[in-house]
Every structure is written in C-alpha cells, then in structure tokens.
N, C-alpha and C positions, 0 to 999 in steps of 0.2 A: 450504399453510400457511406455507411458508418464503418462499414470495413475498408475502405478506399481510402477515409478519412484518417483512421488510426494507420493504415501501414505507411501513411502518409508523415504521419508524425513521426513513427516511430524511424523512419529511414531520414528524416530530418536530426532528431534526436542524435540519434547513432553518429552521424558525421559531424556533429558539431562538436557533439561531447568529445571528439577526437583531435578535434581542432583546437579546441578551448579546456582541458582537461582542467576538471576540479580537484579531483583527487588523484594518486599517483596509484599504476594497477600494479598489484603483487603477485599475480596469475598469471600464465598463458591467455591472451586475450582469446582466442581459437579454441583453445580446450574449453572453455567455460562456454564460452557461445554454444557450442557443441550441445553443453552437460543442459543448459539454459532452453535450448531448443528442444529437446526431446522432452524435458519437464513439461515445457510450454503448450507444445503438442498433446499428451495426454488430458491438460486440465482443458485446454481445447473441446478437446472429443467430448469430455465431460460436459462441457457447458452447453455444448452443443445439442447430447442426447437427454440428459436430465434438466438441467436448467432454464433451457430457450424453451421446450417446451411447456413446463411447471406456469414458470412466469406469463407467457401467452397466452395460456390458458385463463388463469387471473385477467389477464389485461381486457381479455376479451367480453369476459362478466362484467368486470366495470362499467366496459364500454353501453353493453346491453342495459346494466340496471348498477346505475352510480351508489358507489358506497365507499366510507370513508370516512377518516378526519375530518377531509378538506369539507364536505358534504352537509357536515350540522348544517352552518350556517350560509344564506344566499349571499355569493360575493360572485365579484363578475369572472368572466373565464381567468382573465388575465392573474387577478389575484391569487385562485387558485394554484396555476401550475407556478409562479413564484414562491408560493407557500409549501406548495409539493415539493421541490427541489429543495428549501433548505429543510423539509424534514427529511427527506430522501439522502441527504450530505450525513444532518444528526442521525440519522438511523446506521450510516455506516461507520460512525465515528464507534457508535455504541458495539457492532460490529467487530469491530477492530479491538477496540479493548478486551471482550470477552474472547476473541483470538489470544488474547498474552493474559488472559487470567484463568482462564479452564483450562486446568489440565490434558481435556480428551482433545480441545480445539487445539492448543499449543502444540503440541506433538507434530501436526499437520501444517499447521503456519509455520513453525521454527523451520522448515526448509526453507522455505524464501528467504528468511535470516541467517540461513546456514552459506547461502552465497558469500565467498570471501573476498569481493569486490561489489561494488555498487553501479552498473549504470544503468543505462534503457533496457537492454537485459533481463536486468532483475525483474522489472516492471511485469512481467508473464509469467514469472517463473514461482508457480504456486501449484505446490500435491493436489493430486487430482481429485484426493481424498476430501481437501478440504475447499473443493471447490463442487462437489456433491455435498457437502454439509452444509454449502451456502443457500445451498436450492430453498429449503426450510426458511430459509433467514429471508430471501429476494420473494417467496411466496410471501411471508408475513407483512413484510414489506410493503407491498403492493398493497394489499387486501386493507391492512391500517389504514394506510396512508390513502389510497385511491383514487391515484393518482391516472389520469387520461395517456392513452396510449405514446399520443405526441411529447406529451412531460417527461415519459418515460424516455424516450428516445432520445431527446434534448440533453437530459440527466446523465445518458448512458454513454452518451458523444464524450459530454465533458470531465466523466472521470474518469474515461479508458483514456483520454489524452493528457489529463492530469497526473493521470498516476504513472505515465511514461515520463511525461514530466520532471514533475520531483522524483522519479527515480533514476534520472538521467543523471552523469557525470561533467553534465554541462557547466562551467565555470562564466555566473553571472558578474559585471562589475556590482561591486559590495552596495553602493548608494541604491543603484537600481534594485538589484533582488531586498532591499529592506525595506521599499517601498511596495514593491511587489507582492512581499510577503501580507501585507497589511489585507490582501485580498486572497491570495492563493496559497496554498501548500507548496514549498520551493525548493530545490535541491538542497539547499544548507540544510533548511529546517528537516527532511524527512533525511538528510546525512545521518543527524545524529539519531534518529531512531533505529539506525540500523547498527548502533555501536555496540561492540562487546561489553561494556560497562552497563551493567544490569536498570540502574536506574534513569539511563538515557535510552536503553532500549523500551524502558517505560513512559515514554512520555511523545510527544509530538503522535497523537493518532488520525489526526483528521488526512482525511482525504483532498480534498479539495479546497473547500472553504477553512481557513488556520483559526475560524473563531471558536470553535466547539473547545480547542486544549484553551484557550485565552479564558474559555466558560467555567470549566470545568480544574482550570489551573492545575494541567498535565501539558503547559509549552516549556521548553527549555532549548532557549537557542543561543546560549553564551559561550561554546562549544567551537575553536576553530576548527575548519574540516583538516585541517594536518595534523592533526591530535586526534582523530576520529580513525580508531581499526576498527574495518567492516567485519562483521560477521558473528558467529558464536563458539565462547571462547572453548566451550567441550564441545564442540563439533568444529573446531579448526582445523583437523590434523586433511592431509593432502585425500586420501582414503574417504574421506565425509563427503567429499565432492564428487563423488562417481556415480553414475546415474544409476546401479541397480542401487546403492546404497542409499540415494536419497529418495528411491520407491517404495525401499523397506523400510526407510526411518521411524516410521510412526508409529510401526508394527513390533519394533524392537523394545529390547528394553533399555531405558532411557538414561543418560548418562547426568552426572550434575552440569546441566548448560550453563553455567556460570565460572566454570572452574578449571582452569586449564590442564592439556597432561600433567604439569609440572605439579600440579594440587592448587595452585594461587586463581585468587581471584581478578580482572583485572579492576583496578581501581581508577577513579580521576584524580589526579593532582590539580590542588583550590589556584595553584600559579598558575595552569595550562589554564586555566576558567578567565572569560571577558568579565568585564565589571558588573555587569547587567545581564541577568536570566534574560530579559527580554528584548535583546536587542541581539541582531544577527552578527556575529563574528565572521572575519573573513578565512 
C-alpha cells in the first residue's frame, strides 16, 4: 500500500510540475530522468537489502517488549504515536544537518545536490552509499524513540510523499503555498536549499514539518525561485552528471564545492533578497 501510495504521488507530481513549472529546466529533461533513475535504483536495492531489514528488526523488539522515549511516562496510545512522529520529523531534521556538516556524510549527500535541476526527480535520487549510512541513523531511531510499528508506517507514508513534494517543480499560487508552508516543507522553501550559494544550501532542513529550521533559526525563505541556480557550483560542469561519475563521487577526491570552474564563488545579491527572511517570495 505505501509503495502504491508514493508511485501514486510521485506520477501526480511529475505531471503537474510540467504543467505548472516553478522553475525553468536547464538540462535535457530525459537525460536526467535517465542519470536520476539508475541513482534511484541502487539506493533502492540499498534500502531494500540493509535498511528494511535493520529497521524491522528493531520494529519488531518494540513491538515484543516497548522501549523508548515515548515509554517513560503512561499516556494514551494516541499521544504516543503523535509524540513519535514529531520526534521521528526532529530526528530527521538532526539528520539532515549532520548530512551538510560531516565531511564523510557530505561527500555522499552532495550527489542529490549535484542534480542541476530540481524536481520530483530529485526526490530519490540519493548515493547508495548514503543511504547504507542511514541504516545506523533509522536503527537509532527507532530504538530511542520506540515508536509502534503503525507510527512508523504512518511517518514513512508521509515523508516519502513530502519529500517528492517539496522536491517537486510544482509552481504553487504564492498566498496558498505561504499558508501551506506554516505547516509543511514546500517547494519554495526546499528550492532554496538546493541553491548553489553555500549559505542557502545551509538552511531550510526539515523534512516535513518547516518548524524545526523556525526552532533552530536555519529557515530562509526570502529567496525568489528565479534567482535560485540549482545545484553545486564545483560540481556543475556537464561531466558531474553522468552516472558512473556520480557512483564514484564520494570515493574521489573532492573538489572545492563552492567554487566554480572559473575560481569564483557564487554569491547573493542583498537586491535579489525579499524584504523578510521569513516570508516566502514568489
């Protein structure tokens, strides 16, 4: 049902984003799908053979013999898996960051921001490598938190379809996705994390829920998305995007990602900026 659910979305996504384009694509839309699918596919395999089982594993001791955050203290089911999910969101906020702050994780994650367009896409398109390092992360996960199998599943619906989501190309009207945002993680707001200017690629990390960057004051969404180039600026060049190269990316030795062939860095200009960090720009 959760796989039914998400190819559900994601072929929803896909046609709209096409329909209603946010951003303008600078790629062969086919080549990338291409380069995007076979990425997609190994972290697949990945999840499939280390991860599903790691995690089930865990889910299943739970189930057996409750342990947990959620566990101290007696509150009713309902509480629980409400309490489970947003630590299960903060747990991947924390996630996310140490992906753009550790060196060994970064290496692994900078493929999915090596993509030099944004849409539904993107949304899968993560090194296999660093979706075997998440296994550690989804075990601890669990185990902390201890959370019931059903939470889990509830949780897992709603940020595999979140994260196709905000990583879709979908062009929301501006009033609605500012309202929207107030609750979810939205195509603007996860645009600009995907930008070549180093300190937008550091900000906007939540997943699903946009309060963790509001907590932790790493949101910035003053940014319009036509002033947002996708991607990273040392891993632009046409060559960065070919699939043996984005296999070995993380294995190579590592170029300055902030710094283009030309030597420069890209910067933002304070003009191209909305008046308000926290307010969504169109």
């Amino acid at each position: 049902m959760t796989a039914a659910v998400i190819v559900a979305i994601f072929v929803a996504m896909f046609v709209l984003e096409r329909i209603f384009p946010l951003r303008h694509s600078t790629r062969v839309t086919i080549a990338r799908l291409i380069v995007n699918g076979v990425v997609t596919a190994l972290a697949f395999a990945t999840a499939a053979l280390l991860v599903r089982p790691a995690v089930d594993t865990f889910l299943a001791r739970n189930a057996e013999q409750p342990f947990g955050l959620i566990h101290i203290f007696d509150m009713p089911a309902w509480l629980k898996a409400i309490i489970a999910f947003l630590l299960m969101d903060l747990a991947f906020y924390y996630w996310h960051l140490l992906n753009h702050k550790v060196p060994l994780l970064w290496r692994f994650h900078n493929v999915h921001h090596t993509d030099p367009d944004l849409d539904v896409s993107t949304g899968f398109r993560f090194h296999f490598g660093e979706v075997a390092l998440s296994a550690v992360f989804r075990v601890v996960q669990v185990v902390v938190i201890g959370m019931s199998i059903w939470t889990f599943a509830i949780y897992e619906i709603v940020f595999q379809a979140n994260t196709l989501f905000h990583h879709s190309n979908m062009r929301l009207p501006i009033g609605f996705e500012r309202v929207l945002n107030r609750l979810l993680v939205t195509p603007r707001m996860h645009g600009i994390h995907h930008s070549q200017v180093r300190n937008e690629t550091n900000s906007n990390y939540s997943v699903v829920l946009p309060w963790w960057d509001w907590l932790h004051r790493t949101v910035r969404l003053n940014i319009p998305q036509s002033q947002v180039n996708v991607g990273i600026a040392g891993y632009a060049r046409p060559e960065d995007n070919r699939i043996w190269h984005l296999i070995t990316l993380p294995f190579r030795r590592q170029r300055d990602y902030w710094r283009g062939a030309d030597g420069t860095e890209p910067k933002r200009d304070a003009s191209t900026e909305g008046p308000k960090r926290s307010r969504l720009e169109s």
